[in-house]
C-alpha positions in Angstrom: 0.0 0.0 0.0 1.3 3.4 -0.8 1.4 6.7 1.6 -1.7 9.1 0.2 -0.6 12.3 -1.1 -0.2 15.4 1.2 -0.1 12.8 4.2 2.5 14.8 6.1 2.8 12.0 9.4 2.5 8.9 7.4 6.1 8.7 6.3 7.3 9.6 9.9 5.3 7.0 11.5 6.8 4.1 9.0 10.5 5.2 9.0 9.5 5.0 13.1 8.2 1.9 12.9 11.3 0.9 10.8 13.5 1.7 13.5 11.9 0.4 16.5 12.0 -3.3 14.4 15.9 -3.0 13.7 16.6 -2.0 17.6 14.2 -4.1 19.2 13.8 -7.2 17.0 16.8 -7.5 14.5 19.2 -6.5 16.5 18.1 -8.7 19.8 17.3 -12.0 18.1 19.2 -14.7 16.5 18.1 -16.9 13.9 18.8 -20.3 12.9 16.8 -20.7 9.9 13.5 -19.8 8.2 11.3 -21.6 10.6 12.4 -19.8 14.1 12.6 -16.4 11.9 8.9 -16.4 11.0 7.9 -17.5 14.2 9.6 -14.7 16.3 8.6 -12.3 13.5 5.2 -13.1 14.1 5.3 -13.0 17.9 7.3 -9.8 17.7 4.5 -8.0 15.3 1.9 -9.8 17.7 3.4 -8.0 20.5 3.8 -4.9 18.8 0.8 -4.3 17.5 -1.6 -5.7 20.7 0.9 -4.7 24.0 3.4 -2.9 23.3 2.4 1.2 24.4 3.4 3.9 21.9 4.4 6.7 24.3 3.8 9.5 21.5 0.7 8.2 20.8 -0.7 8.4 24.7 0.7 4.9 25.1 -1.7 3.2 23.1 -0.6 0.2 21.3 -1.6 0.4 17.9 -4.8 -1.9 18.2 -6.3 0.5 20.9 -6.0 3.4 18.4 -7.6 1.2 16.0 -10.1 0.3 17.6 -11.0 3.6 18.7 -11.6 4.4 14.9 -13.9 1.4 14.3 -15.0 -0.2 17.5 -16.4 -3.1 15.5 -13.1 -4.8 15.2 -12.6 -8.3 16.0 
């Protein structure tokens, strides 16, 4: 998916995002193969997206501000 035009923040938030993966997941873990890589990258996005607090965004993780947009989320 592409960034909308004129969408000042967007940018920022994925270069952020960008950066928090390569200190807190590339950087930390060690792989030994395809297998254990997919399965830490899905418990690391798992855990980013549903605990982990944003504290510029009033420490909502990003499934909270989600669901504050459409509260009929599963």
């Amino acid at each position: 998916m592409r960034i909308p035009p004129r969408a000042a923040t967007f940018n920022s938030d994925v270069e952020a995002f960008h950066r928090l993966v390569q200190d807190e997941f590339y950087r930390l873990e060690r792989f030994h193969g395809l297998k254990y890589f997919l399965g830490k990258a899905y418990t690391y996005v798992a855990y980013f997206n549903l605990h982990r607090p944003n504290r510029y965004r009033d420490n909502k993780t990003p499934f909270d501000i989600a669901s504050s947009l459409n509260p009929n989320l599963p």
